[in-house]
C-alpha positions as CSV (number, residue, x, y, z in Angstrom):
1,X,101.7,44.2,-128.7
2,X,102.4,41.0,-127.4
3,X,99.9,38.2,-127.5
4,X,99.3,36.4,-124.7
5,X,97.8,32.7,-126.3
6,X,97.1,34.5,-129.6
7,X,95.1,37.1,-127.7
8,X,96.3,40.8,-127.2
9,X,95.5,42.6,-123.9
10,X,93.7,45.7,-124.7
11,X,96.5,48.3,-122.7
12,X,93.3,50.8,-122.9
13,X,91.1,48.5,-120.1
14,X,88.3,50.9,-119.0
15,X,89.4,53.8,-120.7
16,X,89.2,52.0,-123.9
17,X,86.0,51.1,-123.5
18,X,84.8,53.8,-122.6
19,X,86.8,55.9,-126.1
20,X,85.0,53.0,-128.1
21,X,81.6,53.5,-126.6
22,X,81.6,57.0,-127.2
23,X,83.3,56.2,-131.3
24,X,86.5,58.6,-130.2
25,X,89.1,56.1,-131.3
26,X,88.9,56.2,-135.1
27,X,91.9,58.2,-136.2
28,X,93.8,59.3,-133.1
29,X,95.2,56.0,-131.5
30,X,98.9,56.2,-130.0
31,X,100.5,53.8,-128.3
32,X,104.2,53.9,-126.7
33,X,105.6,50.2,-127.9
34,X,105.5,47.4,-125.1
35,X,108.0,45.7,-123.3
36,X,108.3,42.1,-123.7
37,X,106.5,40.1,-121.2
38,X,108.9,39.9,-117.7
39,X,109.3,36.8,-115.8
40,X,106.4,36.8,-113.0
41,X,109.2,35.5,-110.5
42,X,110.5,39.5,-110.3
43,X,107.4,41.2,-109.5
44,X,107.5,39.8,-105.7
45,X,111.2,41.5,-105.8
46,X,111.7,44.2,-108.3
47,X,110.6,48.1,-106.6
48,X,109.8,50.5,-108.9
49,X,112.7,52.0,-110.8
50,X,113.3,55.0,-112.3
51,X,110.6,56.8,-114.8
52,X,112.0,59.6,-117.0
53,X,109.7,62.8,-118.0
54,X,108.7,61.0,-121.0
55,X,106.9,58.3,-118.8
56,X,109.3,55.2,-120.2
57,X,109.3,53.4,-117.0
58,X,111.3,50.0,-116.5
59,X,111.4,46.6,-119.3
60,X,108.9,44.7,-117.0
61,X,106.5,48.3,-116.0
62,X,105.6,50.5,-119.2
63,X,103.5,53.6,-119.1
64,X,100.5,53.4,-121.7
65,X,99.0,56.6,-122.9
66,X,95.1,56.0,-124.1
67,X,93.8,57.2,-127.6
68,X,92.5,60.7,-127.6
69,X,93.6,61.2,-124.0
70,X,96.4,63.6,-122.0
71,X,98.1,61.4,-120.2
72,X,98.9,61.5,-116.1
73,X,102.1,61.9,-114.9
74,X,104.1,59.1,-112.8
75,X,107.6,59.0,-111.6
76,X,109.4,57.3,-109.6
77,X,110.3,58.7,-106.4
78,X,111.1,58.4,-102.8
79,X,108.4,59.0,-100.2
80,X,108.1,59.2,-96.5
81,X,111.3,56.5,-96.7
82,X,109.2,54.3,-99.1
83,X,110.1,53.6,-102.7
84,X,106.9,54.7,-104.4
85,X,105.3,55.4,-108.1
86,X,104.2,59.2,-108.0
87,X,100.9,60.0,-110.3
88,X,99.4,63.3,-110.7
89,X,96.2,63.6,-112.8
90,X,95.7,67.1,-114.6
91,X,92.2,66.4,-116.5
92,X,94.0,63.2,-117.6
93,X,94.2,59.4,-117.3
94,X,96.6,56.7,-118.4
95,X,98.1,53.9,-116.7
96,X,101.5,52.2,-115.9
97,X,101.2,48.5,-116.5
98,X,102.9,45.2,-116.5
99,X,102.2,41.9,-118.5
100,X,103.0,38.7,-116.9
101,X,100.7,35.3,-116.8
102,X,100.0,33.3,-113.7
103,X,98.0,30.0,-113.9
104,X,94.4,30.1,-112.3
105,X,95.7,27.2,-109.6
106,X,98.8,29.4,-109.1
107,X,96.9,32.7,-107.7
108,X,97.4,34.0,-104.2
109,X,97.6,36.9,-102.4
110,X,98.2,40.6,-104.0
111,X,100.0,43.1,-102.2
112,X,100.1,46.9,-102.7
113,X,100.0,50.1,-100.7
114,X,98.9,53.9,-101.9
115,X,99.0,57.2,-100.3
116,X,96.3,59.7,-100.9
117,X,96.5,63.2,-100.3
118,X,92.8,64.2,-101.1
119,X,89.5,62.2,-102.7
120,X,88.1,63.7,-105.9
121,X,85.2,65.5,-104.8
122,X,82.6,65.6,-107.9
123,X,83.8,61.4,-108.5
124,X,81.3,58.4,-108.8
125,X,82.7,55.6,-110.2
126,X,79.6,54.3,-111.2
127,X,78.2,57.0,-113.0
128,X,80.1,57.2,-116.7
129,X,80.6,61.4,-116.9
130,X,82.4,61.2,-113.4
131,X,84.1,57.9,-113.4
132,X,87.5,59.2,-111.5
133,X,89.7,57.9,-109.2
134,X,92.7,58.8,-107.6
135,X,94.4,55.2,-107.0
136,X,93.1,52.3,-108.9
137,X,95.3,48.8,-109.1
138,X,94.2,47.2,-112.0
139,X,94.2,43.3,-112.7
140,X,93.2,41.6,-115.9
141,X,91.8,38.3,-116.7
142,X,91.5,35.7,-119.6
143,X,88.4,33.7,-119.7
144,X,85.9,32.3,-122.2
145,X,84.8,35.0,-124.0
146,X,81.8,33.0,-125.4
147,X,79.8,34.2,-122.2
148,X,80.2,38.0,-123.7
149,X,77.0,39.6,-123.8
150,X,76.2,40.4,-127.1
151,X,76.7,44.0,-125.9
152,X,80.5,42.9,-125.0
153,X,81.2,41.3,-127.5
154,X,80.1,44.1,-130.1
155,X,82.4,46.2,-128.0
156,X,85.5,43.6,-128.3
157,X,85.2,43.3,-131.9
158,X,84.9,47.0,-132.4
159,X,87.7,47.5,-129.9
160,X,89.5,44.7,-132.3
161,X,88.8,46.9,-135.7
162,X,90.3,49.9,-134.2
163,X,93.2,48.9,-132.3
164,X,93.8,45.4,-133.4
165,X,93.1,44.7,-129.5
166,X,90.3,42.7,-128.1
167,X,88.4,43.6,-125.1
168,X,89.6,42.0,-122.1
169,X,87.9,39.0,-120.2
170,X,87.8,40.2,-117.1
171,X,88.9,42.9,-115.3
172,X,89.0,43.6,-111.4
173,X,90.0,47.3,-110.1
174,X,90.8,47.7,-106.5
175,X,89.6,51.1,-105.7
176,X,89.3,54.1,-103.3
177,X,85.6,55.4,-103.0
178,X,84.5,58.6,-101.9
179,X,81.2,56.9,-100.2
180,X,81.2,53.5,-100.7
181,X,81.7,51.3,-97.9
182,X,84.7,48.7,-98.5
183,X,83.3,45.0,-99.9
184,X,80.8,47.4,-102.5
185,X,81.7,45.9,-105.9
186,X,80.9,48.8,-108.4
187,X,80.4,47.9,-112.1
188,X,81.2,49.4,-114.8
189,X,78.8,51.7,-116.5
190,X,79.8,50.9,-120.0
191,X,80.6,46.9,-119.7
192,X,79.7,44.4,-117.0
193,X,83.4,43.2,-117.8
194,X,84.9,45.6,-115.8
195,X,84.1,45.6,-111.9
196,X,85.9,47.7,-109.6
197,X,86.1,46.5,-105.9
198,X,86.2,49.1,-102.8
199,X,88.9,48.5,-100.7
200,X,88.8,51.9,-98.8
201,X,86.4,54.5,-98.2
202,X,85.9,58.5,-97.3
203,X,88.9,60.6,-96.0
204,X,89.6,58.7,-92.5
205,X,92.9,57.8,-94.0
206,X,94.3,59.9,-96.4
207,X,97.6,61.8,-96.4
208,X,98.9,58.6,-95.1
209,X,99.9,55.3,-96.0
210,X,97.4,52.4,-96.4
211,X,98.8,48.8,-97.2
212,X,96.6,46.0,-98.3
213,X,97.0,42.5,-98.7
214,X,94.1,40.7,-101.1
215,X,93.0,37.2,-102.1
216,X,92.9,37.2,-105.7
217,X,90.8,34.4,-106.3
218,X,88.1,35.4,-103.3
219,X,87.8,38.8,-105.0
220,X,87.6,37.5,-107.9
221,X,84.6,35.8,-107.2
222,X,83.3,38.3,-105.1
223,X,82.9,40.4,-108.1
224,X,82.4,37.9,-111.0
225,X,80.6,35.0,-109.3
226,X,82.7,32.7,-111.1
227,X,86.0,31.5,-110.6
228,X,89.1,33.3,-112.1
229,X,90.9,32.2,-115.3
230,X,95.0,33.5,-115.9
231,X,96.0,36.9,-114.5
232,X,97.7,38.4,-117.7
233,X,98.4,42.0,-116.8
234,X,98.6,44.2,-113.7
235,X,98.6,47.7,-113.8
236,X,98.5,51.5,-111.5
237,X,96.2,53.9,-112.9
238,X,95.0,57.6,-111.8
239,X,92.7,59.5,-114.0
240,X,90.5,62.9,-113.7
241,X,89.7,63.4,-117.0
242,X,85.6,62.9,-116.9
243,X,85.8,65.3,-113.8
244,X,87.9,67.6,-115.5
245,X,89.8,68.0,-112.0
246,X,93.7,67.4,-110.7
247,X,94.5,64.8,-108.4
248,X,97.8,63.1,-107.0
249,X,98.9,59.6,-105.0
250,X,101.6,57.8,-104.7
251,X,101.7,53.9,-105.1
252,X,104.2,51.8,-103.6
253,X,105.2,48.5,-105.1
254,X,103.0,45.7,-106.6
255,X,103.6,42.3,-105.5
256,X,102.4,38.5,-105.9
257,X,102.5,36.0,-103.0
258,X,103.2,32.8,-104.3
259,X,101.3,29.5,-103.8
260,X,103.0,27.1,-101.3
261,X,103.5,24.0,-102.7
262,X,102.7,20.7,-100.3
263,X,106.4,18.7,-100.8
């Protein structure tokens, strides 16, 4: 993997967690190998590109399996004119991600779009046995990790024995809820250091294109209550497996505004 400030970002984020809270790791972890880290200049310009059947996606956007799971589907493809990352969930989950670094005073705005056929009925993302979603954007965090709870860090450090990974600082998941009105921050069952952030409710929208354009920092704190150190990885992820149900979206591209400089 490759270490970000001699730290290693966990590729398994909530998923991990959640294999290392239930002890499913030991003996079955398989990783595809990384990328190195891309220049953060070419994610405000480079669209998706091309994923093969084998879920190799581009040098700067890698597809990351998690231990002990089947992983979705995604592909590049074009949709409704748009150049999109296609994900279809079949019991599964995984995620498509992309390591980069960007300086706490160099955080802006996020842009990203989705399209959502249909919501995943029997889903609660706050409940740990139904803890599915079709569309999650996934942004992770460094931090001082000598706030961990003893709770977190007993999970870092066994996350650490069993994948040579630690468990990440912070982690912020913009997400659609089934019920939730947007603004709800929904923490994570397992750990506190995952918070997921609703940006769009209930079917009103779906089978269409939503765009969004987010304040890193002010979401940050909205679900933290602190203020945001690095960003060190972006990723896509779709998952049904605690449902045990199917689901599809497609995700257009993932971009960073950058901070204007006064001259």
């Amino acid at each position: 993997m490759t270490k970000v400030e001699g730290r290693q970002w966990w590729g398994g984020l909530g998923m991990g967690v959640v294999l290392l809270a239930l002890s499913q790791l030991a003996g079955c972890a398989s990783w595809m190998p990384p990328a190195a880290t891309p220049d953060p200049a070419k994610l405000s310009s480079t669209p998706w590109v091309v994923a093969s059947a084998s879920n190799r996606v581009t040098p700067d956007w890698r597809h990351y399996p998690f231990p002990g799971k089947k992983p979705s589907l995604f592909r590049y493809e074009r949709k409704d004119g748009r150049e999109a990352m296609a994900a279809t969930s079949n019991s599964s989950a995984s995620m498509v991600r992309q390591e980069l670094r960007v300086e706490p005073d160099d955080l802006a705005n996020v842009r990203f779009s989705w399209k959502v056929p249909e919501l995943i009925a029997q889903a609660d993302m706050a409940l740990r046995d139904a803890d599915d979603s079709p569309v999650r954007v996934v942004l992770v965090f460094e931090g001082d990790r000598s706030k961990f709870s003893s709770k977190n860090a007993m999970l870092s450090e066994l996350a650490r024995a069993l994948t040579g990974e630690e468990l990440p600082y912070a982690t912020l998941m913009y997400v659609w809820c089934n019920t939730r009105p947007p603004g709800t921050v929904i923490v994570n069952p397992r750990t506190d250091r995952i918070r997921k952030l609703v940006v769009e409710s209930g079917a009103g929208k779906l089978r269409q294109w939503v765009d969004y354009e987010r304040n890193i920092r002010a979401d940050y704190e909205k679900a933290f209550g602190e203020a945001p150190g690095a960003l060190v990885g972006i990723g896509i992820m779709t998952d049904s497996d605690n449902t045990r149900s199917n689901t599809a979206a497609w995700y257009g591209p993932v971009t960073l505004d950058k901070v204007a400089r006064a001259r």
